[in-house]
C-alpha positions as CSV (number, residue, x, y, z in Angstrom):
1,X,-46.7,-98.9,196.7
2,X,-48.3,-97.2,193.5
3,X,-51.8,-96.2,195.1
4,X,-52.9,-95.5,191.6
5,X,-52.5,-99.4,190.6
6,X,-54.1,-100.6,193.7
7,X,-57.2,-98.3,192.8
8,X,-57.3,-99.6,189.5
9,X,-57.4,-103.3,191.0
10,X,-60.1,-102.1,193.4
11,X,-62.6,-100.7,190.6
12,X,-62.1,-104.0,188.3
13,X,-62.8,-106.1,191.2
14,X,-66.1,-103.8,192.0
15,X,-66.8,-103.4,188.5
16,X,-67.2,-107.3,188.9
17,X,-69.1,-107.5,192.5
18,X,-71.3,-104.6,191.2
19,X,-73.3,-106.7,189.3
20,X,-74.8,-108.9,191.6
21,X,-78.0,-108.8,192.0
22,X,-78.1,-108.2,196.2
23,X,-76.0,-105.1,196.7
24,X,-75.3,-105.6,200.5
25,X,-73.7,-109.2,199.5
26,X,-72.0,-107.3,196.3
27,X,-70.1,-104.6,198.8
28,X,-69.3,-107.5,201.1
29,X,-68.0,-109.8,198.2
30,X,-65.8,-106.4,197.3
31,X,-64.5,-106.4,200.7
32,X,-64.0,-110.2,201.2
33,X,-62.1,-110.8,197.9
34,X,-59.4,-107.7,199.1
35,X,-59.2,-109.0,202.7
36,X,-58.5,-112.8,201.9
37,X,-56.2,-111.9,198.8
38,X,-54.7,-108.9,199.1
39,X,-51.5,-108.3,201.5
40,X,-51.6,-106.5,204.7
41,X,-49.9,-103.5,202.9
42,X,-51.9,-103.7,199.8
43,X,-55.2,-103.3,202.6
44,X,-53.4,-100.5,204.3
45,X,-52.4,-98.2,201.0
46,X,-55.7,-98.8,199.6
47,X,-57.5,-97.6,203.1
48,X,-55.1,-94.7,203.5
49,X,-56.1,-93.7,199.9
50,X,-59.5,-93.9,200.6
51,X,-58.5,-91.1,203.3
52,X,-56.7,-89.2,201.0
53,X,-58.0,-86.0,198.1
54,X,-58.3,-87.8,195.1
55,X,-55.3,-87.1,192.8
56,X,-54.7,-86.9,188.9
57,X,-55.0,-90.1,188.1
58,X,-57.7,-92.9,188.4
59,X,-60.4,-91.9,190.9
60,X,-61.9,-94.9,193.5
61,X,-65.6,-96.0,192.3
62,X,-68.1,-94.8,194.2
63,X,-69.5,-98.7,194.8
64,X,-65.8,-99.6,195.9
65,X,-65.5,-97.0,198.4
66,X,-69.1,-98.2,199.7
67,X,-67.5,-101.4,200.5
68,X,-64.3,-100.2,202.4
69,X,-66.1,-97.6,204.5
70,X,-68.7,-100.1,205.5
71,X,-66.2,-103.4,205.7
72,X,-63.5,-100.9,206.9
73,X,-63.2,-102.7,210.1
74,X,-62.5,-106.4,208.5
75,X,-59.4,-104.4,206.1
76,X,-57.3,-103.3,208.8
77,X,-55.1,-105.7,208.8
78,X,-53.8,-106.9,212.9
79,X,-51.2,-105.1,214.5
80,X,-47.8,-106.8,214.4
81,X,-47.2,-108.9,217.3
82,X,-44.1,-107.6,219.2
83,X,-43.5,-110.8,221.4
């Protein structure tokens, strides 16, 4: 998964949320948009990279890493059933 790409996606879709007038409902539309649309991988790379130094390359807005530190919680996609 190209992390880079999946930051890039991130920022347009803040650049977008960002702005609305009401932050808290901005960060939470930011979060909302990723969890219902994005792949349970696609949440996971983009969390782990949130974790991560920032590398050459195109750095995570500062609004859309307000939204996945506060909405962290609602990303993580379920653990995989094993039954």
């Amino acid at each position: 998964m190209d992390n880079q790409n999946l930051i890039d996606m991130a920022n347009r879709i803040g650049d977008f949320f960002d702005s609305m007038p009401d932050r808290d409902e901005a960060l939470a539309g930011v979060a909302d948009h990723i969890r219902r649309f994005w792949e349970p991988r696609m949440r996971r790379a983009l969390l782990a990279a949130l974790d991560e130094p920032e590398e050459n390359g195109v750095a995570m807005s500062a609004f859309v890493k307000e939204a996945l530190v506060e909405h962290r919680e609602q990303l993580m996609p379920a653990a995989p059933s094993t039954a």
